[in-house]
NUBA-436320 format. One line per field, with one value per atom (N, C-alpha, C): residue number from 1; residue in one letter; chain; atom name; x, y, z. Coordinates in steps of 0.001 Angstrom, whole numbers, plus 524288, in hexadecimal, padded with zeros to 5 digits. Each point is the difference from the previous one (the first is absolute). Example, Ala and Ser with C-alpha at 12.3 -4.5 7.8 and 13.67 -1.06 7.14 Angstrom:
<paros>
nr <- [1, 1, 1, 2, 2, 2]
rest <- [a, a, a, s, s, s]
kette <- [A, A, A, A, A, A]
atom <- [N, CA, C, N, CA, C]
xx <- [83386, 7FC86, 80384, 7FEA2, 80334, 7FCFE]
yy <- [7E9C6, 804A6, 804B0, 8041A, 804A6, 80442]
zz <- [81E78, 80000, 80000, 7FD30, 8003C, 802DA]
</paros>
This chain:
<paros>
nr <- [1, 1, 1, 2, 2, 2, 3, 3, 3, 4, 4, 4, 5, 5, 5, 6, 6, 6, 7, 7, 7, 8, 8, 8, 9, 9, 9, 10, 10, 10, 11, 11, 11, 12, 12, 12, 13, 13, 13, 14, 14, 14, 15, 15, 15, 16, 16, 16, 17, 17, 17, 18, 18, 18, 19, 19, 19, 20, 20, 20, 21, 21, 21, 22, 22, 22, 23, 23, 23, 24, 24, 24, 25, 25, 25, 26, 26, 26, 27, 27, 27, 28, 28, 28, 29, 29, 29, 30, 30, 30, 31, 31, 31, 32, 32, 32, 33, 33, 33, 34, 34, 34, 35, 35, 35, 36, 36, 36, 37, 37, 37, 38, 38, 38, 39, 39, 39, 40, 40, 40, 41, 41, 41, 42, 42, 42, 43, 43, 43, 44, 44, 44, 45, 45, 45, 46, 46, 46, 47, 47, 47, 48, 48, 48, 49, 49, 49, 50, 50, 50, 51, 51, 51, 52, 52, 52, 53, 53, 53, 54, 54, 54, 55, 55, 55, 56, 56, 56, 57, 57, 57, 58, 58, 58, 59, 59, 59, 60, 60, 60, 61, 61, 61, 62, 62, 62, 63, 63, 63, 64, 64, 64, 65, 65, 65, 66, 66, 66, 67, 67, 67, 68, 68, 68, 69, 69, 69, 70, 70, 70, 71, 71, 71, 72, 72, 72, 73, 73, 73, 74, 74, 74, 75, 75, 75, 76, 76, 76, 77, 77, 77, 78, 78, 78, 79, 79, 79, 80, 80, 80, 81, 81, 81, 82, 82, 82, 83, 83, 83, 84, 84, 84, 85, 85, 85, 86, 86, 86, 87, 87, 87, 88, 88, 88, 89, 89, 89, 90, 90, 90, 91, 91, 91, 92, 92, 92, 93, 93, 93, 94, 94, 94, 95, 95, 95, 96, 96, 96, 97, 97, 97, 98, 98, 98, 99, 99, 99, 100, 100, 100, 101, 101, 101]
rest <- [x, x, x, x, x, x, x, x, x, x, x, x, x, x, x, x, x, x, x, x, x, x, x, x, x, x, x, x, x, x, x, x, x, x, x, x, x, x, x, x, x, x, x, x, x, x, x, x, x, x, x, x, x, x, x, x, x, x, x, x, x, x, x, x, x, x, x, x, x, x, x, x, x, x, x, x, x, x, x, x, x, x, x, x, x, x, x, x, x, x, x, x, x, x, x, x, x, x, x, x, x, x, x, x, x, x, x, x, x, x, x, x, x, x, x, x, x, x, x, x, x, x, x, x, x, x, x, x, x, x, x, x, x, x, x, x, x, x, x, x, x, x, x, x, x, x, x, x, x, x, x, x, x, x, x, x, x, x, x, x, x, x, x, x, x, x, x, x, x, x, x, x, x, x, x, x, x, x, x, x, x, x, x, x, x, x, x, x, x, x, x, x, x, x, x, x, x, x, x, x, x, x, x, x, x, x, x, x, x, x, x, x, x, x, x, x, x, x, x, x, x, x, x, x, x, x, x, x, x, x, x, x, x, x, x, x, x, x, x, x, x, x, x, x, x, x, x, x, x, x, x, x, x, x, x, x, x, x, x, x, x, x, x, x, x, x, x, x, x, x, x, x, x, x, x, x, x, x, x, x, x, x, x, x, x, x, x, x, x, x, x, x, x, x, x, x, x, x, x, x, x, x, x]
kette <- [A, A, A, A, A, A, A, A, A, A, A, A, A, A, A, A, A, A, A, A, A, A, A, A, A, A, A, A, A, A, A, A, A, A, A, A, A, A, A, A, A, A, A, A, A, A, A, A, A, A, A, A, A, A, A, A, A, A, A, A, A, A, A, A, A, A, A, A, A, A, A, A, A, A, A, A, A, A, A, A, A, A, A, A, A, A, A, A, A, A, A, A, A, A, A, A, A, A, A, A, A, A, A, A, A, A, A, A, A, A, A, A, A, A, A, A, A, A, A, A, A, A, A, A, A, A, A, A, A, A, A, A, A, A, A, A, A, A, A, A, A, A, A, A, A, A, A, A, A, A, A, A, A, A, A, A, A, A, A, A, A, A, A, A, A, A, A, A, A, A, A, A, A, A, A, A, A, A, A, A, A, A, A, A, A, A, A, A, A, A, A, A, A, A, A, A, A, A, A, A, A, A, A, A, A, A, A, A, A, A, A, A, A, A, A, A, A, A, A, A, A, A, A, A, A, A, A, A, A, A, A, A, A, A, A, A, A, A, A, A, A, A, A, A, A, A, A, A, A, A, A, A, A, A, A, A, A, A, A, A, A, A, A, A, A, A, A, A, A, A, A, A, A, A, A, A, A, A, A, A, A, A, A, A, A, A, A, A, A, A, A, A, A, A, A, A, A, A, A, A, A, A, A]
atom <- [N, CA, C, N, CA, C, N, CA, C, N, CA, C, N, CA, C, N, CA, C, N, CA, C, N, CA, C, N, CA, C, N, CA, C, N, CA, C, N, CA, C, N, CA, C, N, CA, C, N, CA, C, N, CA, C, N, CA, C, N, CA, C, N, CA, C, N, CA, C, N, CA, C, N, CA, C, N, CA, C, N, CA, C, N, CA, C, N, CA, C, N, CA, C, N, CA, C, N, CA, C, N, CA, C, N, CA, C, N, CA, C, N, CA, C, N, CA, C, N, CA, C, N, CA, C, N, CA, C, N, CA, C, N, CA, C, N, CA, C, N, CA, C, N, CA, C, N, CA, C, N, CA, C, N, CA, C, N, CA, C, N, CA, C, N, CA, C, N, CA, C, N, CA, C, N, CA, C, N, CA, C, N, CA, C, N, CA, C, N, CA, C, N, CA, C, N, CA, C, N, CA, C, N, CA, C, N, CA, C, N, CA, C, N, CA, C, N, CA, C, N, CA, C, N, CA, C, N, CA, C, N, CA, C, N, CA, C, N, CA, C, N, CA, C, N, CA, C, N, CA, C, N, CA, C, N, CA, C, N, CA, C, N, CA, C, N, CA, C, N, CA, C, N, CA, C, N, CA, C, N, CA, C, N, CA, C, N, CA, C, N, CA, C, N, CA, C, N, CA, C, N, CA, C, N, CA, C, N, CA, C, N, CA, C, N, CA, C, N, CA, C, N, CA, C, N, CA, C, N, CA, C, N, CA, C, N, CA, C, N, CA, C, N, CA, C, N, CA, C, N, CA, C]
xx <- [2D829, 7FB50, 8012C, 7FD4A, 801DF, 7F919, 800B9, 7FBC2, 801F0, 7FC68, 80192, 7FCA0, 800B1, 7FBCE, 7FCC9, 7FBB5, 7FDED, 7F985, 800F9, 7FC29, 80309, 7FBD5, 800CD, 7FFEE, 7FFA7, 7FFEE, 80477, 80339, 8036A, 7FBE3, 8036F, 7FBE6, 805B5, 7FF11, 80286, 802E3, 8069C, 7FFB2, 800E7, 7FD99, 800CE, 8031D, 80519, 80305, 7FF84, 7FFA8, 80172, 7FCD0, 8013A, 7FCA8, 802C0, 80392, 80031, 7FD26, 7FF2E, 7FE18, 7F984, 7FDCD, 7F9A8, 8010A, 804C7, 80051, 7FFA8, 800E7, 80155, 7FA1D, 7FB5B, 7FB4E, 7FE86, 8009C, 7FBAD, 802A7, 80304, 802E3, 7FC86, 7FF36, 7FF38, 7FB35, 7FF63, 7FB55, 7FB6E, 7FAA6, 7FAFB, 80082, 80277, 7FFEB, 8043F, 80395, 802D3, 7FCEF, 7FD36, 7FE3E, 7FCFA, 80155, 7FCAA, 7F909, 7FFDA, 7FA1B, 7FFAF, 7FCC8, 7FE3F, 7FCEB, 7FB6E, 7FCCF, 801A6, 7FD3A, 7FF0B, 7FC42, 7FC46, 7FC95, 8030E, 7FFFF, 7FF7E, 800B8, 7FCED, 7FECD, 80443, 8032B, 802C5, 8046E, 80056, 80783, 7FEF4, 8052B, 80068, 80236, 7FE99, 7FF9D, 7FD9A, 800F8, 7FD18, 7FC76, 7FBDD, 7FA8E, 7FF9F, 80470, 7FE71, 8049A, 80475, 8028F, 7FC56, 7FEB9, 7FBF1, 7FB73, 7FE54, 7FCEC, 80098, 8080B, 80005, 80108, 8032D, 80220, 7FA2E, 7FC05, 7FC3E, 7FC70, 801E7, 7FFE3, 7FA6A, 7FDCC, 7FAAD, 7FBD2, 80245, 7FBF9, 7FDF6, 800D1, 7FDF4, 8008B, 8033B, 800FF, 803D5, 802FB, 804B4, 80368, 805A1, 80579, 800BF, 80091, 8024C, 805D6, 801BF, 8064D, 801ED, 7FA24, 8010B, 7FECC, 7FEDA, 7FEE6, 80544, 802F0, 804FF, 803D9, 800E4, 801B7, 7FFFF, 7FD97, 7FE2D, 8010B, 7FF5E, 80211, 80673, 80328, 8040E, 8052D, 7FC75, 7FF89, 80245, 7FA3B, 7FF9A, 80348, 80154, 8048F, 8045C, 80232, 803F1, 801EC, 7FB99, 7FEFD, 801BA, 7FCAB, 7FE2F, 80384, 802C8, 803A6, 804DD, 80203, 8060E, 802F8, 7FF79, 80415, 7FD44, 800CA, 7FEB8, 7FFD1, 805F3, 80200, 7FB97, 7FC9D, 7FE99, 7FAA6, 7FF7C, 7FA98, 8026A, 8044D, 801EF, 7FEE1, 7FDD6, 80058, 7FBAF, 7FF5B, 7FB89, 801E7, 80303, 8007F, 7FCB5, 7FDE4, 7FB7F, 801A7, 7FC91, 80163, 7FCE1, 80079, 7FFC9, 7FCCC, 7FCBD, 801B8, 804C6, 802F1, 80776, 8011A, 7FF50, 801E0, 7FBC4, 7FB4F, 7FE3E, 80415, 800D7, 80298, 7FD10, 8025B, 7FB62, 80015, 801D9, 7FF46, 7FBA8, 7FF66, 7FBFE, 7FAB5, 7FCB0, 7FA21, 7FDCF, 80033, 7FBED, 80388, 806B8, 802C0, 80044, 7FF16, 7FD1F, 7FEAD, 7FAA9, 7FC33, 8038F]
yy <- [35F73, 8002E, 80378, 7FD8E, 80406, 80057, 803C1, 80245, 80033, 7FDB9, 80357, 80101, 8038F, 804A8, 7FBD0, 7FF6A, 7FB3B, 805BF, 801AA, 803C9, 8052A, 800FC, 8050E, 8019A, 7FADB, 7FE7B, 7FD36, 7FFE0, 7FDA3, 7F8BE, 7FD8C, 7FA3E, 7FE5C, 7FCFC, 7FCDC, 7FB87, 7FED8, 7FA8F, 7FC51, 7FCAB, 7FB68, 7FB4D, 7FE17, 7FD16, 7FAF3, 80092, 7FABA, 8020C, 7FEF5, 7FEEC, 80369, 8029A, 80554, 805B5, 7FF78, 802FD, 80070, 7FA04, 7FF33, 80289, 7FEBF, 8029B, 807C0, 800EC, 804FF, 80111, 7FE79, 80191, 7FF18, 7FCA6, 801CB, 805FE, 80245, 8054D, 8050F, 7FEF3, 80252, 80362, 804D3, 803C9, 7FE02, 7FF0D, 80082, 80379, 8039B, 8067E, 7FDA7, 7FC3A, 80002, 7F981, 7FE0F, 7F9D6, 8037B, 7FDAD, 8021A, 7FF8F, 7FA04, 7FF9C, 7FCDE, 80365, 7FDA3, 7FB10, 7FF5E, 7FAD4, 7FE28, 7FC91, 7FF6C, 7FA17, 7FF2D, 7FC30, 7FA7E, 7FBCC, 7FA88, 7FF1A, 80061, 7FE15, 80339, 80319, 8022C, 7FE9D, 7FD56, 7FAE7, 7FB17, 7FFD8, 7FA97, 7FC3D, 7FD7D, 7FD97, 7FB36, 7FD1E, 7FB4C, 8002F, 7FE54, 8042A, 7FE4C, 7FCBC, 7FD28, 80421, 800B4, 805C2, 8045C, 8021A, 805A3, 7FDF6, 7FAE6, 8010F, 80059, 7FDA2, 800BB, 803DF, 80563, 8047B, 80420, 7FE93, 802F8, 7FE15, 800E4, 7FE30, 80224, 804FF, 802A7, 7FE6E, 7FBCC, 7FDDF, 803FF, 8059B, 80368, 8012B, 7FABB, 800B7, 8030C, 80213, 80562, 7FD42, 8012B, 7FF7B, 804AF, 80116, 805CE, 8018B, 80230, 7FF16, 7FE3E, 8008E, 7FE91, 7F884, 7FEB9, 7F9B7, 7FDC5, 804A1, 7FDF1, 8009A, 804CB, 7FE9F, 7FADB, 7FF92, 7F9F3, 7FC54, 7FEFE, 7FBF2, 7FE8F, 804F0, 801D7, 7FDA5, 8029B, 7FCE9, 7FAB3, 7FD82, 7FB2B, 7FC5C, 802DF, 7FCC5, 80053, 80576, 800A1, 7FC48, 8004C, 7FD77, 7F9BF, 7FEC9, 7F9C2, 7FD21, 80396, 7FBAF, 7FEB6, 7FC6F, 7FF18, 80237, 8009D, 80117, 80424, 80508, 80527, 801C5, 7FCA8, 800BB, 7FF10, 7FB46, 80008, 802EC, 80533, 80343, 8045D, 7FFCD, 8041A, 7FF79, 7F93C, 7FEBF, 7FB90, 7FCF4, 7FC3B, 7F99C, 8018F, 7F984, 7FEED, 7FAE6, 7FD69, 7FEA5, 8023B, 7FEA9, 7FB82, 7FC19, 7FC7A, 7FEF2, 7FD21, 8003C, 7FD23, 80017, 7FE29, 805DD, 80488, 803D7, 80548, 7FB7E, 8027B, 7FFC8, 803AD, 7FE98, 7FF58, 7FAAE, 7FBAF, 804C7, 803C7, 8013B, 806A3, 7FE6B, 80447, 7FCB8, 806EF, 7FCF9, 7FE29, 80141, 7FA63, 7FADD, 80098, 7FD98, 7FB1C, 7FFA2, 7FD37, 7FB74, 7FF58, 7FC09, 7FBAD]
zz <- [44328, 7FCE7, 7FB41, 7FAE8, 7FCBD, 7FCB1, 7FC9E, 7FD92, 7F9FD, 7FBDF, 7FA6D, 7FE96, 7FCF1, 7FCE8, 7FAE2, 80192, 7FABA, 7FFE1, 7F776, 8002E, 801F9, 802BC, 802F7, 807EA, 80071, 805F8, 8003C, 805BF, 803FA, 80044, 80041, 8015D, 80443, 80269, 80343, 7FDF6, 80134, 7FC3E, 8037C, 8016A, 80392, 7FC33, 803B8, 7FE26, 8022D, 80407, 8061D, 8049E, 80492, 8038A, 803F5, 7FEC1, 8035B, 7FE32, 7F8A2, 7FF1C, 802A7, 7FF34, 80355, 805FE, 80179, 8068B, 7FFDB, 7FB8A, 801AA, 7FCE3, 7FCE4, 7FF32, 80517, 80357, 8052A, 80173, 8003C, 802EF, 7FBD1, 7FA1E, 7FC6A, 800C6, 802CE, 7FF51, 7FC78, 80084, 7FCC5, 7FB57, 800D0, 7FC08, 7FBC0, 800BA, 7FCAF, 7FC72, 8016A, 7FD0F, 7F94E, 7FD57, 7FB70, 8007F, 80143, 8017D, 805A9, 801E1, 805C5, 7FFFA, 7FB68, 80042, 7F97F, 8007E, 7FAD4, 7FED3, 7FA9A, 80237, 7FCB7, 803E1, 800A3, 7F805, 7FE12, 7FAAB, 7FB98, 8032E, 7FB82, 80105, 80486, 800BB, 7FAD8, 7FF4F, 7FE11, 8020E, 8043D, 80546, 80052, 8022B, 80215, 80442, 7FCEC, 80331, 806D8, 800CB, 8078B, 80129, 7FDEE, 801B7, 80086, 7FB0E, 802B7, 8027D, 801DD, 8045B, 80467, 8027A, 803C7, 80101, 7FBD7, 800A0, 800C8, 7FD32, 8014B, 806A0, 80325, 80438, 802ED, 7FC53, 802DB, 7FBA4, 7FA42, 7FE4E, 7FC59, 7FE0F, 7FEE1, 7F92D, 80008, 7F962, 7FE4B, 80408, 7FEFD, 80316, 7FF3A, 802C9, 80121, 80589, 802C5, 8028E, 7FDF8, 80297, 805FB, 803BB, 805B0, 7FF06, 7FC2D, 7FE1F, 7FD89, 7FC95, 7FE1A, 804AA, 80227, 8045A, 803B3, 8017B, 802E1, 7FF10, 7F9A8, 7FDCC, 7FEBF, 7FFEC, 801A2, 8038D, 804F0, 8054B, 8004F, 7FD9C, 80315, 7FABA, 7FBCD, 7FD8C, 8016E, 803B8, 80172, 804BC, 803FB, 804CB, 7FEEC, 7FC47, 7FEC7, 7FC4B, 7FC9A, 7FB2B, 802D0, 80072, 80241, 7FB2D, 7FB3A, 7FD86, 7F9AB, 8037F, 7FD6C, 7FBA4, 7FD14, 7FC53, 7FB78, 7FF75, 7FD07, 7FC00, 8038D, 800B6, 7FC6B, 7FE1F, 7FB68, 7FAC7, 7FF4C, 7FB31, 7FF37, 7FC9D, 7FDF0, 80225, 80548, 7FFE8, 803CE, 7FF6D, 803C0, 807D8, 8013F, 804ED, 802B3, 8019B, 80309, 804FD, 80221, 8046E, 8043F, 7FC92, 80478, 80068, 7FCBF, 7FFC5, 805E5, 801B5, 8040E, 8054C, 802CC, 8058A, 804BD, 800F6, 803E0, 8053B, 80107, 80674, 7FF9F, 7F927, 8002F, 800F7, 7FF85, 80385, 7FB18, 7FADD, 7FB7A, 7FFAE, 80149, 7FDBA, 8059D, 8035F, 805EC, 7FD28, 7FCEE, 7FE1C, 7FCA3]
</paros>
């Protein structure tokens, strides 16, 4: 895991999908922001509704976490969560529990 100084704060730099593995390990005390609200992503609004999972109009790091998870759990092929390429569903793995259907 690495960190660079952007400003006057440490930020996290996520590359690939070991860096997402090591934010679940990552202390609360160290996230810059714990929530933050829905309308200030530039997102595709059926993404932040499933990430906002308590509906509350905010994303909470126990929601990014999760989502995390179940990309880690659920993508057969990891690689592509470092960068802007489209994932599929061929790229779901059938013996997970969404990837079943």
């Amino acid at each position: 895991m690495r960190f660079k100084k952007f400003g006057k704060s440490y930020q996290i730099v996520i590359e690939n999908a070991e860096d997402l593995a090591n934010v679940l390990e990552l202390d609360e005390s160290r996230w810059a922001v714990t929530s933050a609200p829905t309308a200030s992503f530039e997102a595709d609004p059926a993404l932040l509704a499933h990430l906002d999972t308590d509906k509350t109009g905010r994303i909470r790091t126990d929601e990014i976490r999760h989502a995390i998870k179940w990309c880690l759990e659920t993508l057969a092929d990891t690689s592509k969560m470092g960068g802007k390429a489209e994932i599929s569903c061929s790229d779901i793995r059938k013996d997970s529990k969404d990837g079943a259907d």
